[in-house]
N, C-alpha and C positions, 0 to 999 in steps of 0.2 A: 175439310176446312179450306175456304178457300186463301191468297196468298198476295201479300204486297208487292211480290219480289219477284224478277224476272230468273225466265232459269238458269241461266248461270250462276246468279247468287244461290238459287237452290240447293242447285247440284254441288255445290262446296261448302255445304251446310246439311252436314245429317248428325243423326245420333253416335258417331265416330268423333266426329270433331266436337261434339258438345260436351259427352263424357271426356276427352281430350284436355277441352278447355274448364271444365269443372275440375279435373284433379290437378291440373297447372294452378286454378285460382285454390286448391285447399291449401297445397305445400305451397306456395309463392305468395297468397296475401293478393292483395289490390297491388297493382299497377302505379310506379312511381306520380303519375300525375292522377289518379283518382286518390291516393294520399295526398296530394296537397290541395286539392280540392275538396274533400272532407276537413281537413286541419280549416282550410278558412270558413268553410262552411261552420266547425265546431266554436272556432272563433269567434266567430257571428252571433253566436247564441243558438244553436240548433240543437244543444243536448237535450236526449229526454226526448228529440219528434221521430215519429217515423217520418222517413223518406225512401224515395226509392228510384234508383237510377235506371230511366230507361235505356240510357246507350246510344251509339249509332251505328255499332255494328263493326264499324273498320275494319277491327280483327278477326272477327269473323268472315269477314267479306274478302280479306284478303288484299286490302287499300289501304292498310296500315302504313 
């Protein structure tokens, strides 16, 4: 598959860091500002849709 990403963003991005980040997001929840981005979003009227957050990555990328 090929890749958007230049390789340093690669190389600090494998299957280490994603399991990492997946059991950070089971025990810890979203992230204080993607709660209150949902909250307004809920606000809004969005209950009931799917949605789905693509990201930019930061945290991952390590530009956080």
């Amino acid at each position: 598959m090929g890749s958007c990403c230049n390789d340093d963003l690669e190389a600090g991005f494998d299957e280490r860091v994603a399991a990492r980040d997946l059991a950070d997001h089971r025990r810890d929840g979203l992230p204080d500002d993607q709660r209150r981005m949902l909250a307004a979003l809920m606000a809004d009227g969005v209950a009931d849709r799917t949605m789905i957050d693509i990201g930019g990555g930061r945290r991952a990328s390590g530009t956080a």
